[in-house]
C-alpha positions as CSV (number, residue, x, y, z in Angstrom):
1,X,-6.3,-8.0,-24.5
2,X,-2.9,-6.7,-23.1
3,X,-2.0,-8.1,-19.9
4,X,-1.2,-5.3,-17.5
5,X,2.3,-5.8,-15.1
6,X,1.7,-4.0,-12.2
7,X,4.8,-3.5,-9.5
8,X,4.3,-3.4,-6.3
9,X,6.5,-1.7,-3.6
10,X,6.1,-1.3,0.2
11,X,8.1,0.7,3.5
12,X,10.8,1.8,1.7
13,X,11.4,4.1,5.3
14,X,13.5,6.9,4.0
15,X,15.4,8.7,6.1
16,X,16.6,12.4,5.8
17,X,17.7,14.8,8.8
18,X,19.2,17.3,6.9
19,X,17.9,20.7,7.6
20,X,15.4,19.4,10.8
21,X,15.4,21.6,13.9
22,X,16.0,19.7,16.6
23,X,12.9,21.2,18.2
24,X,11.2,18.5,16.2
25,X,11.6,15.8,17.6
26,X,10.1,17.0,21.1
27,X,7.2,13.8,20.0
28,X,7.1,11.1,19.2
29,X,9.8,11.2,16.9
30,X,12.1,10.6,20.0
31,X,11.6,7.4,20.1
32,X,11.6,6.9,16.5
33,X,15.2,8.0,16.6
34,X,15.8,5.7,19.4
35,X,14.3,2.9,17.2
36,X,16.7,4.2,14.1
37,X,19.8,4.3,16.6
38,X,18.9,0.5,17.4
39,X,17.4,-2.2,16.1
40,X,16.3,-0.4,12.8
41,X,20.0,1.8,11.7
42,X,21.3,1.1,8.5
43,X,18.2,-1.3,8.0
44,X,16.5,0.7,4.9
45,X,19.5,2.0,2.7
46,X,18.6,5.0,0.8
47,X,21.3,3.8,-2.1
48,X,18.9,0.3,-2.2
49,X,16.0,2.8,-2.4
50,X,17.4,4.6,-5.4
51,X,18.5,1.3,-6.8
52,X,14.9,0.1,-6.6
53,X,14.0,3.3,-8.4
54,X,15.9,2.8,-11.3
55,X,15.3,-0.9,-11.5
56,X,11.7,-0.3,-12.0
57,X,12.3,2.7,-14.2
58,X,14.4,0.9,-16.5
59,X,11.7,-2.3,-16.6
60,X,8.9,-0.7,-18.4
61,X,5.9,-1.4,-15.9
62,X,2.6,-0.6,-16.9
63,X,2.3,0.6,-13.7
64,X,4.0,1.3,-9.7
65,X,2.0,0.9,-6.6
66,X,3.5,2.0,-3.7
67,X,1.5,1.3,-0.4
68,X,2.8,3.3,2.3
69,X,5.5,4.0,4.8
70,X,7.9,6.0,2.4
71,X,9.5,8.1,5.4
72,X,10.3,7.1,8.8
73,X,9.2,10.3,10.6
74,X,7.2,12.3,8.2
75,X,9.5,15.2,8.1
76,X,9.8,17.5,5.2
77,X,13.3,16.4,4.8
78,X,12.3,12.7,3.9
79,X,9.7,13.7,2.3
80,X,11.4,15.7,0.0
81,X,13.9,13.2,-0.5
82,X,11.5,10.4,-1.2
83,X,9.7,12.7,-3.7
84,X,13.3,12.8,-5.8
85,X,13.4,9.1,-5.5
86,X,9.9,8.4,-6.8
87,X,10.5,10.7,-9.7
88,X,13.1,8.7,-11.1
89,X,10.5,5.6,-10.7
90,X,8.5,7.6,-13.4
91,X,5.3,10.2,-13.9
92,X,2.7,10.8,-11.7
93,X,0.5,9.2,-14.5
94,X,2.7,5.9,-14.0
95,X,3.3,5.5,-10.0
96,X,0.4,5.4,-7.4
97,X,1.0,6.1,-3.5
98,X,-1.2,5.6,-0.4
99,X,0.5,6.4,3.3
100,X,1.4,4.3,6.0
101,X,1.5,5.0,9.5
102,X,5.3,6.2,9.6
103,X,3.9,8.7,6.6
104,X,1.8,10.4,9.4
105,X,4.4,9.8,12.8
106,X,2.9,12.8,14.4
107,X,-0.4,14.3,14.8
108,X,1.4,17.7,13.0
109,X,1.8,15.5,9.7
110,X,-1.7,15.2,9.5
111,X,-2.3,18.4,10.2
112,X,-0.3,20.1,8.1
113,X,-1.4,17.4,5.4
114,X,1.9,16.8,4.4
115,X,1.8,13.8,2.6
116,X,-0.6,14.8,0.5
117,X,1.5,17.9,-0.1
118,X,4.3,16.3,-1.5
119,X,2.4,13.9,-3.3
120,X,-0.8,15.1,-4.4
121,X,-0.2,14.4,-8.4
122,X,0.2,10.7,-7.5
123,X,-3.5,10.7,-5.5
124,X,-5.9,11.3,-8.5
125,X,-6.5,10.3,-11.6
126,X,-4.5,11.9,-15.1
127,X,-6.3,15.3,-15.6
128,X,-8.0,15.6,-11.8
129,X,-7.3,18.7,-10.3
130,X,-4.3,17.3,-7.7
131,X,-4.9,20.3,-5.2
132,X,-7.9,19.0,-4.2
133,X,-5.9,16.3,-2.7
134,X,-3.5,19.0,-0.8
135,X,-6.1,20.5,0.5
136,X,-8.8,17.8,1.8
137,X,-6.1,15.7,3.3
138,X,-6.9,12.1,5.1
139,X,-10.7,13.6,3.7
140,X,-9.5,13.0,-0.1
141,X,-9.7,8.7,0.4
142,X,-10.5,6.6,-0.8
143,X,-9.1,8.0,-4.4
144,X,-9.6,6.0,-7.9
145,X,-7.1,5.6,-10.4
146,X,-8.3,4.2,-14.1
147,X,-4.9,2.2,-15.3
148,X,-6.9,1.0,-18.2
149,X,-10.9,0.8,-19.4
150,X,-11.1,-2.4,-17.3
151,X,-8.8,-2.0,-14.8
152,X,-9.3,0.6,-11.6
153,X,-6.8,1.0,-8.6
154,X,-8.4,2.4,-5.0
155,X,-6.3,3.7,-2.6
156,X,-7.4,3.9,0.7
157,X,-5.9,5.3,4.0
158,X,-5.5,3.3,7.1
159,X,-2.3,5.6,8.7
160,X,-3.3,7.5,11.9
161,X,-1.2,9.2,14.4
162,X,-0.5,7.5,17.4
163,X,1.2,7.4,20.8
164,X,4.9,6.2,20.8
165,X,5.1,2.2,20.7
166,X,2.1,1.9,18.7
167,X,1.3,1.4,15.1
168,X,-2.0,0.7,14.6
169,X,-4.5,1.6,11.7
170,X,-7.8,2.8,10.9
171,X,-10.1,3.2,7.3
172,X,-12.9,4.5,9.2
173,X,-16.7,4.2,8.2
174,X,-16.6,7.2,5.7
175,X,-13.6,5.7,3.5
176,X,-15.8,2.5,2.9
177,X,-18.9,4.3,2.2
178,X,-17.4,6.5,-0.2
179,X,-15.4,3.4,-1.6
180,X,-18.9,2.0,-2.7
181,X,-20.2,5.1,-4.0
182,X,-17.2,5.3,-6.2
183,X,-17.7,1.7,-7.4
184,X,-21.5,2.6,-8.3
185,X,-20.2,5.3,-10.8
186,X,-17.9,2.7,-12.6
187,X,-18.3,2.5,-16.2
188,X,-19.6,-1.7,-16.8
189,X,-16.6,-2.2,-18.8
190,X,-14.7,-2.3,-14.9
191,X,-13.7,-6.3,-14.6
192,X,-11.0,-5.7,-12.1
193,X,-10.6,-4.1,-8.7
194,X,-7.4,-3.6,-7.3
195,X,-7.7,-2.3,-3.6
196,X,-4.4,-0.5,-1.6
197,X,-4.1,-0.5,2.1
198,X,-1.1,0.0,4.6
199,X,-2.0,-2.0,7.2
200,X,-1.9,-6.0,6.7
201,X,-5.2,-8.0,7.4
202,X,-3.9,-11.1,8.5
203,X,-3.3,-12.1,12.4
204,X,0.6,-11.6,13.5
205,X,2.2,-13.0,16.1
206,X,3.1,-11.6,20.1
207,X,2.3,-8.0,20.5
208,X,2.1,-6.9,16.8
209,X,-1.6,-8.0,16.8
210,X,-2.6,-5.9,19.2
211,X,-0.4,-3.1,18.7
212,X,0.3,-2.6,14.7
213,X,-3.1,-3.8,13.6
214,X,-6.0,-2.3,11.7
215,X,-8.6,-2.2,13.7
216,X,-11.5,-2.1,11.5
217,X,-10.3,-5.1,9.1
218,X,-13.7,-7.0,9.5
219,X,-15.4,-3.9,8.2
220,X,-12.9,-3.6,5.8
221,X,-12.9,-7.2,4.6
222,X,-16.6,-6.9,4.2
223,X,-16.9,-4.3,1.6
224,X,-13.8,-6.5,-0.3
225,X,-16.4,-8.5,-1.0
226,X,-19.5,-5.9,-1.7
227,X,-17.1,-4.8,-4.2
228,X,-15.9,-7.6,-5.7
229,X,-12.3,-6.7,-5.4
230,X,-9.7,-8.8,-8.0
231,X,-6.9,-8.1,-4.9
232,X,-6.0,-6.1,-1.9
233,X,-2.2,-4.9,-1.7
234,X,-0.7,-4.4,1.4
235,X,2.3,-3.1,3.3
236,X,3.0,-2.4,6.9
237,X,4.7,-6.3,7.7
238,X,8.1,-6.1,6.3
239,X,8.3,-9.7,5.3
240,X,5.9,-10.9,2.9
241,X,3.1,-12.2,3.2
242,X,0.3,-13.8,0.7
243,X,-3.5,-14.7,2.1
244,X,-6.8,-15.0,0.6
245,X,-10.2,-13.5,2.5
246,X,-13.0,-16.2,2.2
247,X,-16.7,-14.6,2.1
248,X,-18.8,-16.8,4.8
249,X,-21.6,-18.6,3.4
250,X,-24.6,-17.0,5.5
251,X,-23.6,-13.6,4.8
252,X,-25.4,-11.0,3.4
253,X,-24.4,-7.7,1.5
254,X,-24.4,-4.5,3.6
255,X,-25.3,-2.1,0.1
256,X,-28.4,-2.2,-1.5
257,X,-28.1,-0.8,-4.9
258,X,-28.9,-2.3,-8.1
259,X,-25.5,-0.7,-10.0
260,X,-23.7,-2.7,-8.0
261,X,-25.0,-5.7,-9.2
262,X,-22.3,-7.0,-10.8
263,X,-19.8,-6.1,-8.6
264,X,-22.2,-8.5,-6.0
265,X,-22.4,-11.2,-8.4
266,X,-18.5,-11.3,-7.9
267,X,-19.0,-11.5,-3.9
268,X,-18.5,-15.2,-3.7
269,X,-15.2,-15.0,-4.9
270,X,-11.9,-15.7,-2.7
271,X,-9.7,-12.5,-2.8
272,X,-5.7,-12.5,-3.2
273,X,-4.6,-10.8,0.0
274,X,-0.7,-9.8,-1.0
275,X,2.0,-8.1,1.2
276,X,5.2,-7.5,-0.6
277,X,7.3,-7.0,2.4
278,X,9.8,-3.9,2.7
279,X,11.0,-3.2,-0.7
280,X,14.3,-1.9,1.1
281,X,14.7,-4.1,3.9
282,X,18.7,-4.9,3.9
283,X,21.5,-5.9,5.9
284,X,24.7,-7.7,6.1
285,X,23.2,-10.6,7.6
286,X,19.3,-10.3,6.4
287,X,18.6,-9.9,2.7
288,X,14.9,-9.4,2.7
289,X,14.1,-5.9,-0.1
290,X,11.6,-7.5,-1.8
291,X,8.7,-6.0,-4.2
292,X,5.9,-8.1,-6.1
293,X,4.6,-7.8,-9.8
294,X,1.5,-8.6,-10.7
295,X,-0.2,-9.6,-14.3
296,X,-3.8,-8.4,-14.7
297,X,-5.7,-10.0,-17.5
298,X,-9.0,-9.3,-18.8
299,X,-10.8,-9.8,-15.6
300,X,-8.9,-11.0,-12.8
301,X,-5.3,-11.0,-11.1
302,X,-3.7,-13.9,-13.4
303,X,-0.4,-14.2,-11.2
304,X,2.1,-12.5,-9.0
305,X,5.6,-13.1,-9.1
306,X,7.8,-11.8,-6.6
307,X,11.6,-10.2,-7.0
308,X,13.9,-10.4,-3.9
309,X,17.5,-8.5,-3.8
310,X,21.0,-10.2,-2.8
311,X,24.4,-8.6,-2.3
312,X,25.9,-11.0,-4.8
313,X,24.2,-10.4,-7.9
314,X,23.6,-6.4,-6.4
315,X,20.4,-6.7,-8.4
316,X,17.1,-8.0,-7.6
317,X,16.0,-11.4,-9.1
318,X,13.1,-13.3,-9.4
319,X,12.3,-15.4,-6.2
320,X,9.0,-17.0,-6.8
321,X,7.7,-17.5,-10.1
322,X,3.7,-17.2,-8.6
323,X,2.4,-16.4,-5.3
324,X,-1.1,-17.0,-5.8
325,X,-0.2,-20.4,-5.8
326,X,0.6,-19.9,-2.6
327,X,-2.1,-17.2,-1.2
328,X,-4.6,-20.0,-2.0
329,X,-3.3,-23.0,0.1
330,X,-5.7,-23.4,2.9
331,X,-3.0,-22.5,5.7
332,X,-2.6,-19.3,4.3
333,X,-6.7,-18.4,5.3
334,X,-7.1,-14.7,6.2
335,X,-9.1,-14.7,9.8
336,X,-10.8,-11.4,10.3
């Protein structure tokens, strides 16, 4: 059986003003711009973005995941300038997207559904009907994608609006009750689950924990395991990050339904846990646009290499030959 490569990008933050009233940033976006002014200008390069873009065009992936946070303030002007960029990535049929919280700054991106807008083709599978995805909104996840007859991506939605300084996330009840129904009506030729999420499930240090986290990650890491997930991508943390969730011994599943036997008989299973990091992150003195690729074999995750980019070479190169070596060591335990 073909191994699948799998890239997978993160927070690429695009920014585009052109065009924006300035009667939209009377939000939150005010101190977004502060943040871009500061700490944050210059740090995504949209030139590194396009780069990116045709880096992976030009590599002949299998497939592109993309797990959130293409914009930095949901306008229409980043969005349609991200939308360029991930054309020249490839197809709807070859690149999958989920958004982060920057992908939903304001409570009129969600709204006004304008992610899904933009990138509807990109939420369903090749010959679904992609309006359906324009007009449900934060309502259309989770969404599956069949990248092959074993091989099914989820994409699930953790961004929510929130107020200013805080970047928090939530999947919610419904997402992970429809994410089991979906795995019910799996084909049993399904050997491999991969599962996308913005928001990271591992603890961070200072403030981060308690402002930028998803708050329903226990739930969340639960039904990993109902599922019997082969990995869970992540963005959200722009350095990168690799972890593992451990089932506990004593517990029990929270479905009852005999077509998801075998997805239960995987339950005992540790589960990769794999941040890529900004795929765009750059400056003159921090070199850290990274992105991840990932081999999938007949049933499982069978490594994931990761690709870093430096000034010097003004390409990216291969940093670490495998990462689940890595996501496995016990100090690298996922605590939810």
């Amino acid at each position: 059986m073909k191994v699948l490569r799998i890239a997978h990008i993160s927070d690429l933050h695009i920014l585009d003003l052109a065009g924006t009233p300035w009667q939209s940033f009377l939000n939150k976006r005010m101190t977004g711009v502060v943040n871009l002014a500061g700490v944050r200008r210059n740090a995504h390069p949209v030139d590194l973005c396009e780069k990116l873009a045709d880096h992976l065009a030009g590599a002949q992936f299998d497939h592109v995941i993309m797990t959130g946070d293409l914009t930095n303030l949901a306008l229409d002007s980043e969005f349609s300038r991200a939308r360029q960029i991930i054309e020249r990535i490839g197809p709807p049929s070859h690149v999958t997207l989920i958004p982060g919280n920057h992908d939903l700054y304001t409570r009129g991106a969600l709204k006004h559904k304008r992610f899904e807008k933009w990138f509807s083709e990109y939420l369903v599978d090749e010959g679904d009907d992609h309006l359906v995805a324009q007009q449900r909104g934060r309502l259309h996840y989770p969404f599956v994608r069949k990248l092959a007859p074993h091989v099914r991506v989820y994409g699930l939605s953790s961004a929510v609006p929130t107020l200013p300084m805080l970047a928090y996330g939530r999947v919610g009840k419904p997402q992970l009750k429809r994410l089991l129904e979906l795995v019910a009506l799996e084909p049993p030729e399904v050997t491999v689950r991969i599962v996308l999420v913005h928001h990271n499930l591992h603890h961070r240090v200072g403030m981060a924990e308690y402002v930028a986290t998803l708050t329903d990650r226990h739930a969340f890491s639960e039904v990993m395991h109902d599922i019997g997930a082969a990995a869970v991508l992540h963005g959200h943390t722009h350095h990168p990050h690799q972890g593992h969730l451990t089932p506990r011994q004593d517990r029990r599943p929270s479905i009852d339904d005999e077509l998801l036997e075998r997805a239960l008989a995987e339950a005992v299973r540790d589960i990769p846990v794999i941040g890529c990091g900004s795929s765009t992150w750059h400056r003159k003195d921090k070199e850290h646009a990274r992105y991840n690729v990932l081999e999938v074999g007949a049933d499982r995750v069978q490594a994931v290499h990761s690709y870093r980019y430096t000034a010097l070479a003004g390409a990216f190169e291969l940093e670490h030959q495998d990462l689940l070596d890595k996501a496995f060591l016990a100090h690298r335990l996922i605590r939810v």
